[in-house]
N, C-alpha and C positions, 0 to 999 in steps of 0.2 A: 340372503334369506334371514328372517329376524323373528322372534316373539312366534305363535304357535305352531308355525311352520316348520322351526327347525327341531321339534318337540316328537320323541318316540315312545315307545311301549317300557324301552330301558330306565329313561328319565323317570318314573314310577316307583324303582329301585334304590334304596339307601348305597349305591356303587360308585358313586360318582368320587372322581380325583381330581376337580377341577371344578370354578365355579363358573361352569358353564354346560349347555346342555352333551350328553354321550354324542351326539352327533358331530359335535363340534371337536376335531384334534387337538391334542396339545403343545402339538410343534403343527406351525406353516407349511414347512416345508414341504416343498411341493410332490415329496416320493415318499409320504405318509403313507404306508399301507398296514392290512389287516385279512390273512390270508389263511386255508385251511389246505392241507396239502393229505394227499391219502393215495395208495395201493393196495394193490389186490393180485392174486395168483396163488397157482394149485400144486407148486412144488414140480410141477410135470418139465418147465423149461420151454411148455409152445405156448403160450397164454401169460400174459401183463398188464393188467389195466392198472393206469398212473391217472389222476382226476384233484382236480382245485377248484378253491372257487374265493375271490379275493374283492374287495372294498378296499377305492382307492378317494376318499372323501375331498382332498383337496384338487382331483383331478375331476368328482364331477360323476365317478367311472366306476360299476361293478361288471365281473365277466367271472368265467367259467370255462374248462377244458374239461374233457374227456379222451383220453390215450387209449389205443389200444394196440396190441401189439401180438402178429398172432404167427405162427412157423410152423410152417405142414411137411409134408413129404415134399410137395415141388411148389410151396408161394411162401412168400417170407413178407407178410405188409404190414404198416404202420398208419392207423387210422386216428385223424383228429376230427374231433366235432368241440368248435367254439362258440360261444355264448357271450353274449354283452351287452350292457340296457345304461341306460341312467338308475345314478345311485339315489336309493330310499333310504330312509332312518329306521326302518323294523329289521334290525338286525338281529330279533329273537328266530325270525324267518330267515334264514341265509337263502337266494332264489336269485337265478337269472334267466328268464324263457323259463324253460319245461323243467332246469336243472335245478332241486332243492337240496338242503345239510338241515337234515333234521337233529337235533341234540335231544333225544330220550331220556339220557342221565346223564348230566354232564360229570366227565372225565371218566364215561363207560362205557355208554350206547349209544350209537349212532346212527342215524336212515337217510341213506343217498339215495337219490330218486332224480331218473333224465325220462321225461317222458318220449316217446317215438324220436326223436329228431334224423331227420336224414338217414333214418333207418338202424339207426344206434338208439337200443333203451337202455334202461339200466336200474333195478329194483334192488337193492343191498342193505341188508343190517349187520352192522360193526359192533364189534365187543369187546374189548382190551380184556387181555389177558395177566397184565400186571397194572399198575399203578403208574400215574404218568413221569413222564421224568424232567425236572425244569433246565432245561441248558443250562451253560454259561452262556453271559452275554454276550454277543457278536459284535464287534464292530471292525469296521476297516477304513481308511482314511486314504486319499491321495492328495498329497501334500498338506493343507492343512484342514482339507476338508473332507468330512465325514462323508463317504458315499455308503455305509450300511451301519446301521446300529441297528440291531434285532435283538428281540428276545425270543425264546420259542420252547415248547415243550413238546416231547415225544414218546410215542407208546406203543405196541406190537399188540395186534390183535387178531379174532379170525372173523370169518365174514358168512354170511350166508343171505340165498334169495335166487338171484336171475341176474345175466346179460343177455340180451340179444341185437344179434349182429344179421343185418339184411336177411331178416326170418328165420333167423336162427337160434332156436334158445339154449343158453348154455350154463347149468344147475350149478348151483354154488353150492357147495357144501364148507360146512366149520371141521370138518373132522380133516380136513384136507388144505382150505382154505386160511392163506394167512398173508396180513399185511403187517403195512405201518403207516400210522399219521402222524403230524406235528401240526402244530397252530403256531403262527409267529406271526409277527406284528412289530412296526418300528419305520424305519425308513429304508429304500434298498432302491436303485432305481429301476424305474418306471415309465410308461407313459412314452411318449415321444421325446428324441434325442434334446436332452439339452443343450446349449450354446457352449460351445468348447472352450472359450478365452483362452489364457496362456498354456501352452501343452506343458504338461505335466513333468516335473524335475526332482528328481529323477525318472522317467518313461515307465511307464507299466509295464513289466517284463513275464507278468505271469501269476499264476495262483495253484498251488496242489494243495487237492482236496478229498480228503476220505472219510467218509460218513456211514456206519455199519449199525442199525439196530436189529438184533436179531430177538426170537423169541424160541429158549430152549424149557427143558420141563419144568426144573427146579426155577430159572430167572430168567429174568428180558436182562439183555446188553446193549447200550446206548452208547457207540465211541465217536467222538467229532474228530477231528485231528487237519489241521489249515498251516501249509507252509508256506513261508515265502521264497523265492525262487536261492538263496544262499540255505536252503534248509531249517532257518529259525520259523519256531511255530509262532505261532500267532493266535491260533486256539490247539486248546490239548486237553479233552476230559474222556475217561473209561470210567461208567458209571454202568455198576449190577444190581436189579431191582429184585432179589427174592421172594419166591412167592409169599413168604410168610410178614413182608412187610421193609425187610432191614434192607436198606441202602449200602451201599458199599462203594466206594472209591477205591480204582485200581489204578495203579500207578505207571508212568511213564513208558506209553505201549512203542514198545520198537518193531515199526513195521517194514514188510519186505515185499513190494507189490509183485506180481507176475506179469509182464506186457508179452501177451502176441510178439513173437519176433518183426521185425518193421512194420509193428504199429505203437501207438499208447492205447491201447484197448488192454485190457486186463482178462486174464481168465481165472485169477487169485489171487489170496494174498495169505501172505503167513503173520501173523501179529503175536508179541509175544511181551504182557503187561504184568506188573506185579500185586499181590495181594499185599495190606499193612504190614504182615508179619516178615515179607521178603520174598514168597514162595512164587514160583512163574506158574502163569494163566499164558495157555497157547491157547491160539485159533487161528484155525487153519479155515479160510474162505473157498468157494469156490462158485465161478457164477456159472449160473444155469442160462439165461434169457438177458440179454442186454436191450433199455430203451433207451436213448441218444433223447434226452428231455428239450434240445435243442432244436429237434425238429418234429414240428406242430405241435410242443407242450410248450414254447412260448418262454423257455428257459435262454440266458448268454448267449442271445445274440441269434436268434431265432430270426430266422429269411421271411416266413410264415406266419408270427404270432408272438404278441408283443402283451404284457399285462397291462393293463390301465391304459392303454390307446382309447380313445373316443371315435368308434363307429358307427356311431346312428346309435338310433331306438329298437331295440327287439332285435339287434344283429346274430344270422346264424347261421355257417358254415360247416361244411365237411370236406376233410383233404384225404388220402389216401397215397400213402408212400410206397412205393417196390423198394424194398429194403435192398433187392440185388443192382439197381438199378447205378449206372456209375457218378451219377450227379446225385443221389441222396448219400450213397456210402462216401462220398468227398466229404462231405459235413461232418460226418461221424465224429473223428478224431478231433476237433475244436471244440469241444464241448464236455459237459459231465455228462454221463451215462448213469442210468438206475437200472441197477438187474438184478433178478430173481436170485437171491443170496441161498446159499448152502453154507454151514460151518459144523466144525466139530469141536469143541471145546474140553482141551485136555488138563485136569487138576494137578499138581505137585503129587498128589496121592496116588495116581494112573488113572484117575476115574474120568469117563471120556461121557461125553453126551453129545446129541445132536440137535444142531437148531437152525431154522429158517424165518428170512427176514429178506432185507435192503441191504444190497453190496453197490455204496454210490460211491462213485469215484471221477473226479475230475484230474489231468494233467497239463495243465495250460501255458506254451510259453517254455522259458528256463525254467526247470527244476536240478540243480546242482545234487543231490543225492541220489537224483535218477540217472543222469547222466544225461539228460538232455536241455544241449547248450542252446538250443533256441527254440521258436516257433513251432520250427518243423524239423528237427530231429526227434530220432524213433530209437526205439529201443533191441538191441542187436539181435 
């Protein structure tokens, strides 16, 4: 595609990093992506909706998820409804099907919107409650090649509007409601498997991963934390955004996850980071509601649902999971999990406060400080 064609609303803008039009990437590479990732839930532990929606330019490919995740007295299901078209260049419009990412103010206000689809709607406006936060940068490599460089920022916010589920409408309130978004962008793979060539030397044995933004009264808390399977990080930031403005770097978070006895399902975690002056910051986690993002959110390795796959024009599905069911609960444990986070946050001073967010947690493989020596070891 050449000359007015490959020409958007963006190119209009003095933004540009590259002498060439916004449409166009700045790396080839075929797993060029540019994605918005968001939750939503009411503190209650029955109710999770997880939703994205990503631009895949060199693949051709934009698509869209909607999660939902609901626990009653006697059903426990997990609902996907996917999205997927060929990629446009009006990327002031984020939109795949009926699914739109409105940006009202950007790095503030936000409006999601799934029109009907398969009986899943979805009306929501987003609000951040602090100021965003920029990562560190991500990358990982297997052997000399780069399989993720990301950048991303992330923020806690609350929500207000409507979901409805098969006629069901169910009132969102801000007083109650509370998520988190990021937006990241870079390369991560995608798309259909690429060609394997020489398997990998040393072999991929694994990745743990813990990713915690919470949002309490005074601050939002933003912790990454990526090991590799001997315990060396690989990423490590605790970052506190107070309400009044001031950033803060806290140091060196030692954490101590909780696993369900013979599973790596987590029902906590205890984290214990230090303030510049020396003084320990405890947070004590605890999860309410677990979503396994691996099944119909299209996350590691997803049986289901894959980002940047090429299915047609106007592609739109809905799947529906029995969470009790013994061929979805197999998948669980292979994968990261996003659940409905509870924390308490206790000062050097005694002063204690409470805050709700994302308690994401992946265990993949060998983790050597967990004590699990391979695949499929569990935790005692």
């Amino acid at each position: 595609m050449t000359g007015a064609q490959s020409l958007g609303p963006l190119d209009e803008y003095p933004i540009h990093q590259l002498p060439q039009p916004i449409a166009w990437p700045g790396s080839s590479n075929r797993n060029f992506y540019d994605r918005s990732y968001l939750n939503a839930h009411d503190r209650t532990g029955k109710i999770f909706l997880i939703t994205g929606i990503g631009y895949y330019p060199n693949l051709g490919v934009k698509d869209a998820f909607v999660l939902i995740r609901r626990r009653g007295d006697n059903t426990d299901t997990q609902t996907a409804v996917h999205l997927s078209d060929a990629i446009d260049h009006d990327r002031l419009n984020p939109h795949v099907g009926g699914y739109r990412l409105d940006v009202d103010a950007p790095l503030r206000e936000l409006h999601l919107t799934l029109d009907e689809t398969e009986g899943i709607a979805v009306d929501l406006r987003w609000e951040g409650l602090f100021d965003a936060v920029l990562e560190q940068p991500h990358v990982m490599r297997s052997g000399a090649k780069v399989t993720l460089d990301a950048q991303r920022f992330a923020q806690v916010g609350s929500w207000r509007g409507s979901i409805s589920i098969d006629g069901e409408r169910i009132d969102v309130d801000p007083d109650t409601w509370i998520g988190t978004r990021d937006r990241s962008w870079g390369i991560r793979p995608i798309g259909e498997p690429e060609p394997a060539g020489r398997p990998a030397n040393p072999p991929f044995e694994g990745m743990w991963w813990l990713y915690i933004p919470m949002a309490f009264d005074d601050f939002q808390l933003v912790l990454i934390v990526q090991e590799e399977p001997n315990g060396f990080r690989s990423l490590n930031d605790c970052t506190r955004v107070w309400r009044d403005g001031r950033v803060e770097q806290l140091g060196w978070p030692r954490i101590d996850v909780h696993y369900a006895s013979g599973t790596r399902i987590p029902t906590g975690a205890t984290i214990t980071a230090t303030t510049s002056a020396g003084d320990p910051v405890v947070l004590e986690v605890e999860s309410r509601l677990g979503v396994p993002i691996h099944v119909g959110g299209g996350y590691g390795g997803d049986a289901d649902w894959t980002h940047g796959v090429w299915r047609g024009e106007k592609f739109v599905e809905r799947l529906t999971y029995d969470m009790d069911d013994p061929a979805v609960a197999g998948r669980i444990p292979f994968g990261v999990i996003d659940h409905v986070g509870r924390a308490t946050c206790r000062e050097s001073d005694g002063t204690v406060r409470e805050g709700w967010g994302l308690f994401e947690h992946g265990a993949l493989g060998r983790h050597d400080p967990s004590g699990f020596a391979d695949w499929l070891s569990v935790a005692p």
